[in-house]
DOTI-88249 format. One record per residue (C-alpha): residue number from 1; x, y, z negated. Coordinates in steps of 0.05 Angstrom, whole numbers, m for minus. Each point is the difference from the previous one (the first is absolute). Layout:
<nodes>
<node><pos>NUM</pos><east>X</east><north>Y</north><up>Z</up></node>
...
</nodes>
This chain:
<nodes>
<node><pos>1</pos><east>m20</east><north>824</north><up>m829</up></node>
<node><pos>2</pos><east>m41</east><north>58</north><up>16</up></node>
<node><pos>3</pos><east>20</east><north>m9</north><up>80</up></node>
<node><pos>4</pos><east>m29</east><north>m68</north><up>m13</up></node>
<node><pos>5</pos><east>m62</east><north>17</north><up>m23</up></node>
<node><pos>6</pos><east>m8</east><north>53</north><up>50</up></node>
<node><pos>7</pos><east>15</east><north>m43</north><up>53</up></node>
<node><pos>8</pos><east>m50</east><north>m56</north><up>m25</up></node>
<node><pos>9</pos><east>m55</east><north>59</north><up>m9</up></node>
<node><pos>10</pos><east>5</east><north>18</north><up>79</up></node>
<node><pos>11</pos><east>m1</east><north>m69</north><up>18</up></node>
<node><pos>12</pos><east>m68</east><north>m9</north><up>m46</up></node>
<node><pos>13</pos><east>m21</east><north>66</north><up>34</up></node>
<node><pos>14</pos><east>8</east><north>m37</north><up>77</up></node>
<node><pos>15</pos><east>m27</east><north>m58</north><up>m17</up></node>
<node><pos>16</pos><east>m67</east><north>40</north><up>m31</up></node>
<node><pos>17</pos><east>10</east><north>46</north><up>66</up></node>
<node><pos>18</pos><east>1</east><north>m71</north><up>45</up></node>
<node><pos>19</pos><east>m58</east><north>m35</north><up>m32</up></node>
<node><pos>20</pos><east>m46</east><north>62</north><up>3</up></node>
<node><pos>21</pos><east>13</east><north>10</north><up>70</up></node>
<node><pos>22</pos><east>m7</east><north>m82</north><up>12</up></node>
<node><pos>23</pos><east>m66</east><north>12</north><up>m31</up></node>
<node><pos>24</pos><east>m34</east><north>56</north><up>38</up></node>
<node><pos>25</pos><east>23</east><north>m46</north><up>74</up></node>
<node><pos>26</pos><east>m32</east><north>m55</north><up>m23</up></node>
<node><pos>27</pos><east>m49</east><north>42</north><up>m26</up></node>
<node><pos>28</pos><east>m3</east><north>37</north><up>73</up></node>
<node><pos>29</pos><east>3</east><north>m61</north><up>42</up></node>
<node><pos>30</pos><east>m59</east><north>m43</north><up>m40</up></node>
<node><pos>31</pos><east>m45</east><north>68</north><up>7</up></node>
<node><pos>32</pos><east>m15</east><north>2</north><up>m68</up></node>
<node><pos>33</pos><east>1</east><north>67</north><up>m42</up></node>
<node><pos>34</pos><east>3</east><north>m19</north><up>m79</up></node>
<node><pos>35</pos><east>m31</east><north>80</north><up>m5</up></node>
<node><pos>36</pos><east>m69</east><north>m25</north><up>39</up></node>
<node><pos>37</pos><east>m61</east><north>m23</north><up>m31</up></node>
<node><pos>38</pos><east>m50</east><north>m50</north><up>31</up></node>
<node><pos>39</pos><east>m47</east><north>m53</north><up>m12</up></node>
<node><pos>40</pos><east>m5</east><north>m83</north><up>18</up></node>
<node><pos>41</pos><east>m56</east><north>m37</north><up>30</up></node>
<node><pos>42</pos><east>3</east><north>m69</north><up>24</up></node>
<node><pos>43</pos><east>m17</east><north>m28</north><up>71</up></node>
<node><pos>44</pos><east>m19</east><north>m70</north><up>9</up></node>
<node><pos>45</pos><east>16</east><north>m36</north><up>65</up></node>
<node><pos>46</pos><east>m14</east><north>m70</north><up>26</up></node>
<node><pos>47</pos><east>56</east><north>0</north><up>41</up></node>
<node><pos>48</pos><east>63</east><north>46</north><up>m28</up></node>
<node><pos>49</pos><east>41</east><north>m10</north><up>62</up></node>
<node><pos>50</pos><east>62</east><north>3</north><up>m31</up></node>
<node><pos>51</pos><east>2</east><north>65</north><up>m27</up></node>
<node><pos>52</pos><east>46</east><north>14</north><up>m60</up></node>
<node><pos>53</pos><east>m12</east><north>24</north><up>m71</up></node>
<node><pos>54</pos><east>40</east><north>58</north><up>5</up></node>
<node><pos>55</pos><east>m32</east><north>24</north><up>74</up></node>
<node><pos>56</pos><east>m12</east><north>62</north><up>10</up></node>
<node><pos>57</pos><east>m69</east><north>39</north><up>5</up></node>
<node><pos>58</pos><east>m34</east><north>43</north><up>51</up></node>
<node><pos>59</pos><east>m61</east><north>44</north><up>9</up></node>
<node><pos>60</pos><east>m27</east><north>31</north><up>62</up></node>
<node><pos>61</pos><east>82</east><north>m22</north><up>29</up></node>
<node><pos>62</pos><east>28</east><north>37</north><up>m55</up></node>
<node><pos>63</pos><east>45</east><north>m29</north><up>m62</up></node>
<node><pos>64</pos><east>m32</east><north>6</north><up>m59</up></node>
<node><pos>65</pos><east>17</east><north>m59</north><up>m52</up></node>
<node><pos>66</pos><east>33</east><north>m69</north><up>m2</up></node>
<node><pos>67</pos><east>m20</east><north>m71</north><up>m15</up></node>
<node><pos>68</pos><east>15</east><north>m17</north><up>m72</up></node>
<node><pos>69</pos><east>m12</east><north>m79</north><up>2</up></node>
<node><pos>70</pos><east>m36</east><north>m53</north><up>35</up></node>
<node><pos>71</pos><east>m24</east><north>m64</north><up>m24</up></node>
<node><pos>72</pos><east>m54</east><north>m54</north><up>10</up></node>
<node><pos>73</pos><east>m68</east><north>5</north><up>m39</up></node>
<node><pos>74</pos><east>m61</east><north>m40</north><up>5</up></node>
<node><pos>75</pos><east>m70</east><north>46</north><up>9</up></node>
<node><pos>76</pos><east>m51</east><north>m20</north><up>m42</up></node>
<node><pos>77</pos><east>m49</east><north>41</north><up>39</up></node>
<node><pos>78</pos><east>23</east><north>m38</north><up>69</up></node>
<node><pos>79</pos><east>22</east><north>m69</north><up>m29</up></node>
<node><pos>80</pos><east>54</east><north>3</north><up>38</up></node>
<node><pos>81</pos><east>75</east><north>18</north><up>m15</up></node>
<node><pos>82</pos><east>21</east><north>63</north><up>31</up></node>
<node><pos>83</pos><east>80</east><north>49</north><up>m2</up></node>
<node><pos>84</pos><east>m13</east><north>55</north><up>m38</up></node>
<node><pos>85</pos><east>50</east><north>55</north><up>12</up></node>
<node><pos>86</pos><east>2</east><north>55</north><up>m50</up></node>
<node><pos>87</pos><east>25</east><north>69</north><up>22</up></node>
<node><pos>88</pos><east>10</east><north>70</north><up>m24</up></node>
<node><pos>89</pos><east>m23</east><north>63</north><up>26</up></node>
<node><pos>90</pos><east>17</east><north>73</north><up>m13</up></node>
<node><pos>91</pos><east>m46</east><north>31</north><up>m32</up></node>
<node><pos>92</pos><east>m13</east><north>44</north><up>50</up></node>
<node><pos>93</pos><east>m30</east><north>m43</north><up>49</up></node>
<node><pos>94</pos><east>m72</east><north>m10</north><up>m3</up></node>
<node><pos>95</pos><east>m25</east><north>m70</north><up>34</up></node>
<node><pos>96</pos><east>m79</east><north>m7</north><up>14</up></node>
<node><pos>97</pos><east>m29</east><north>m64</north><up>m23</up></node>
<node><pos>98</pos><east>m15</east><north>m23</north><up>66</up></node>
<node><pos>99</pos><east>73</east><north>13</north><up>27</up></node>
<node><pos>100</pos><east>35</east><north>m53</north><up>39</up></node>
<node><pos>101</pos><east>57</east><north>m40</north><up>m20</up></node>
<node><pos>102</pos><east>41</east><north>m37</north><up>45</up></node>
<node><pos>103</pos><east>65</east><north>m37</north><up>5</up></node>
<node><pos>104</pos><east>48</east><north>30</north><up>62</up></node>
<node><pos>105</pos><east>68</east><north>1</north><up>28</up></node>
<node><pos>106</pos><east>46</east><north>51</north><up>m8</up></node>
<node><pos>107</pos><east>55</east><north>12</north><up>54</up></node>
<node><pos>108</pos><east>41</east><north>m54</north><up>36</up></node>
<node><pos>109</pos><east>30</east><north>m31</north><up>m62</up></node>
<node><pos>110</pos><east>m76</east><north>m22</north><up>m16</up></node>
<node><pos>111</pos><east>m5</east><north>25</north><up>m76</up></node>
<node><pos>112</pos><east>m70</east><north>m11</north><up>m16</up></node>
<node><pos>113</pos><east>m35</east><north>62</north><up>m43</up></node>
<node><pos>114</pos><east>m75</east><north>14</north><up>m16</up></node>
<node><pos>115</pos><east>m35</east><north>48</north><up>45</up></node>
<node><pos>116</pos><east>m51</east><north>31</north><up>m27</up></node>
<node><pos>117</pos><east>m62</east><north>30</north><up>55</up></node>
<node><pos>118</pos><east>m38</east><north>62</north><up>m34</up></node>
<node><pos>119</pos><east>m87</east><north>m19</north><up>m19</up></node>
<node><pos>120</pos><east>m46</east><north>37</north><up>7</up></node>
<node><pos>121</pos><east>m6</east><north>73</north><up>m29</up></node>
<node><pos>122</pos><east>m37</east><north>15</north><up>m55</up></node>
<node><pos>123</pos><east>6</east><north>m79</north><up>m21</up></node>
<node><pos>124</pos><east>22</east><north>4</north><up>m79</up></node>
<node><pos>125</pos><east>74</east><north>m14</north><up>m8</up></node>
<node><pos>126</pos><east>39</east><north>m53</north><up>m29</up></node>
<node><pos>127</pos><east>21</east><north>m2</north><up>m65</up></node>
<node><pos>128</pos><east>59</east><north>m26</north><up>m39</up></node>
<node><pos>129</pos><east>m14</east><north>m84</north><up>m10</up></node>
<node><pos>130</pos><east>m41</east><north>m2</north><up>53</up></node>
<node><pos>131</pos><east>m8</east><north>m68</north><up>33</up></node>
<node><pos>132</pos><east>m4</east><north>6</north><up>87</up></node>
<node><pos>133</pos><east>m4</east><north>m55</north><up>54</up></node>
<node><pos>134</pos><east>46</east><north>7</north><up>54</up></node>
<node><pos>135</pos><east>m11</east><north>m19</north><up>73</up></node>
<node><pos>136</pos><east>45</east><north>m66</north><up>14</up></node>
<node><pos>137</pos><east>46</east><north>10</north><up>57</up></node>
<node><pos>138</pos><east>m4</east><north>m45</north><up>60</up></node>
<node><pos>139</pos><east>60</east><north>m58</north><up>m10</up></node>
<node><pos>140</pos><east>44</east><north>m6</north><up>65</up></node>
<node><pos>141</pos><east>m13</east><north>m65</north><up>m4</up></node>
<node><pos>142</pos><east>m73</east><north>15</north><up>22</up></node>
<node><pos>143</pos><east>21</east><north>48</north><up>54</up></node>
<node><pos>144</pos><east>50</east><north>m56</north><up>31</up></node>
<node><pos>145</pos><east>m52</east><north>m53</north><up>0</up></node>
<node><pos>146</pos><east>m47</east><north>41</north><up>30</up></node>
<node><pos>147</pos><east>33</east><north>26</north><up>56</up></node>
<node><pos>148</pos><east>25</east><north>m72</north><up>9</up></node>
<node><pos>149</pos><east>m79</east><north>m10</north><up>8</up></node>
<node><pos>150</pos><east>m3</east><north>54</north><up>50</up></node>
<node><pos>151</pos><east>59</east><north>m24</north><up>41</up></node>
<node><pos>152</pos><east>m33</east><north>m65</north><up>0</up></node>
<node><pos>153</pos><east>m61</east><north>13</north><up>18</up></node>
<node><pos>154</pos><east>34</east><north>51</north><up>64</up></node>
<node><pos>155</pos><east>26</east><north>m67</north><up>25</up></node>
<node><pos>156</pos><east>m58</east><north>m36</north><up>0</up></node>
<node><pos>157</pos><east>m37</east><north>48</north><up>32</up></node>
<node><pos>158</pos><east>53</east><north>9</north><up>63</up></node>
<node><pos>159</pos><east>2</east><north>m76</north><up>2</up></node>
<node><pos>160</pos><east>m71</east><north>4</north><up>10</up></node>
<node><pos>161</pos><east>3</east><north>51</north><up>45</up></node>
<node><pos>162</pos><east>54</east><north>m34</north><up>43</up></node>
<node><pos>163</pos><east>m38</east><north>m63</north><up>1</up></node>
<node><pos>164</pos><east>m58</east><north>32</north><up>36</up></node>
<node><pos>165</pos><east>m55</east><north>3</north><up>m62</up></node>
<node><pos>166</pos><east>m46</east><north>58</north><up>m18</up></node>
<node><pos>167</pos><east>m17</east><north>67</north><up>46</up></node>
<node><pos>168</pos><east>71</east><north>28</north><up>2</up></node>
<node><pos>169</pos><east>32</east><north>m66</north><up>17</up></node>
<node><pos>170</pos><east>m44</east><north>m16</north><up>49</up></node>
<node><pos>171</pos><east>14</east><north>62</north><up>39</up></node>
<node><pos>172</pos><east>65</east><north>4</north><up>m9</up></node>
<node><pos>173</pos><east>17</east><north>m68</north><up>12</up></node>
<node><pos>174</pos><east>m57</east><north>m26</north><up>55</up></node>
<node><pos>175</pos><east>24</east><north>35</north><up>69</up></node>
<node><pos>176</pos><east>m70</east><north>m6</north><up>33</up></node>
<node><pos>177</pos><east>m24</east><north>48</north><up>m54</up></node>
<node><pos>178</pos><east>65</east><north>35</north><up>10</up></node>
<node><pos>179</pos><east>m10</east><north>12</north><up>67</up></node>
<node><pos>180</pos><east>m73</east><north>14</north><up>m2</up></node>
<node><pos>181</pos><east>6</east><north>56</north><up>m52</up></node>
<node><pos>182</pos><east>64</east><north>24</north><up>48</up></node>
<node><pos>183</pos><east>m47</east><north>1</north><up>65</up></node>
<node><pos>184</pos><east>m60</east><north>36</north><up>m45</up></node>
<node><pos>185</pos><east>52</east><north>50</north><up>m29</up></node>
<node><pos>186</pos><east>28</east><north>16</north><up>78</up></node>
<node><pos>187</pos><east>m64</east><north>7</north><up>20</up></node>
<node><pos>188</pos><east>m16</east><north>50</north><up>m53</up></node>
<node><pos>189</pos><east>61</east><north>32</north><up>21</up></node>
<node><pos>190</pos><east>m15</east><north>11</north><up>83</up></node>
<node><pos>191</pos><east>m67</east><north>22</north><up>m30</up></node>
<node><pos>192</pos><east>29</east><north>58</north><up>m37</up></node>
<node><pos>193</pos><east>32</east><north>15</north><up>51</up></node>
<node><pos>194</pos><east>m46</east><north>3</north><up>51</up></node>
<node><pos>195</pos><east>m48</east><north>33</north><up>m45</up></node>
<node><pos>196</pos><east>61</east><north>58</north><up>0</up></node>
<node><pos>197</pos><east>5</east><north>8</north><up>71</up></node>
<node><pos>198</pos><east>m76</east><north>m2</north><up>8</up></node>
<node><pos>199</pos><east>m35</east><north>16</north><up>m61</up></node>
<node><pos>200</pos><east>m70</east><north>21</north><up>51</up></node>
<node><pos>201</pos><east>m6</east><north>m77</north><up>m1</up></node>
<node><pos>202</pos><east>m21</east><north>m4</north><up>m76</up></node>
<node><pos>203</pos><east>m54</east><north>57</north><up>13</up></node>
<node><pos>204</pos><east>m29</east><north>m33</north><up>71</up></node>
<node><pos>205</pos><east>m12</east><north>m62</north><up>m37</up></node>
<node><pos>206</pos><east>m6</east><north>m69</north><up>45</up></node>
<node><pos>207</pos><east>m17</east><north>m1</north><up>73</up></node>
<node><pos>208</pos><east>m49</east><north>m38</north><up>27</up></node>
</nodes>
């Protein structure tokens, strides 16, 4: 019997042992240290982009706090409804009031995370509760329809300038101003170099 209950007090022992060390790598891997203290503002964004509620949270390029939840609220002061992600920061960190907050990519897997830019010093600091508007990031969708704009308007412009129209078609495209403007630029040329072999002829002026 008392083989027994040693036997079930090492196995309790492992499995205390297992889940402590489960803890601190999940612990490790979510960057979180239950020992820090910080503070939680809120950042309200038009446009969230897809960022998560758990994302994490960078000043000046450096980790400093996680997301703790994202949902949709409607501003009173803008009449409008906005995301409102709410993170935490350690205490440490001290954000000016005219920081900038903005939603970027992180690495090739494209986990979004709040990037925060440094204000100006000497601006007071935020405090815990405090209520921020975040720059909206630009939707791909935007960026592919505009440079589906630019490609467009490329072709129309080489049609045009195929067809013959405006200054540059003309002159590439017309051969009699073509070969005009190749005469005038050999001309141009035997001057130079005439001008080289002789350069009195500049000084003497024309002849009579």
């Amino acid at each position: 019997m008392d083989n027994v209950k040693a036997f079930e007090l090492k196995v309790g022992l492992f499995m205390l042992i297992g889940i402590a060390i489960l803890f601190l790598i999940v612990f490790s891997i979510g960057d979180i240290n239950v020992s820090k203290t910080g503070y939680r503002i809120k950042v309200l964004f038009n446009f969230a982009n897809g960022i998560g509620g758990t994302a994490p949270v960078r000043f000046a390029g450096v980790g400093v706090g996680q997301a703790q939840g994202i949902r949709v609220v409607y501003d009173e002061k803008d009449k409008k409804t906005k995301a409102e992600l709410t993170v935490w920061v350690n205490d440490s960190v001290k954000i000016e009031e005219d920081a900038r907050f903005t939603i970027n990519t992180l690495g090739l897997l494209g986990e979004k995370y709040l990037e925060i830019y440094p204000g100006t010093s000497g601006k007071p600091f935020l405090k815990a509760g405090d209520t921020v508007t975040g720059y909206d990031p630009i939707p791909m969708e935007r960026i592919t329809d505009n440079l589906s704009k630019l490609s467009d308007s490329v072709t129309v412009i080489v049609d045009k300038i195929k067809s013959g129209e405006g200054t540059v078609g003309k002159l590439l495209m017309n051969d009699e101003i073509y070969d005009d403007v190749k005469a005038m630029t050999g001309n141009l040329k035997e001057f130079s170099e005439d001008v080289k072999r002789h350069p009195w002829k500049l000084l003497s002026g024309p002849k009579d």
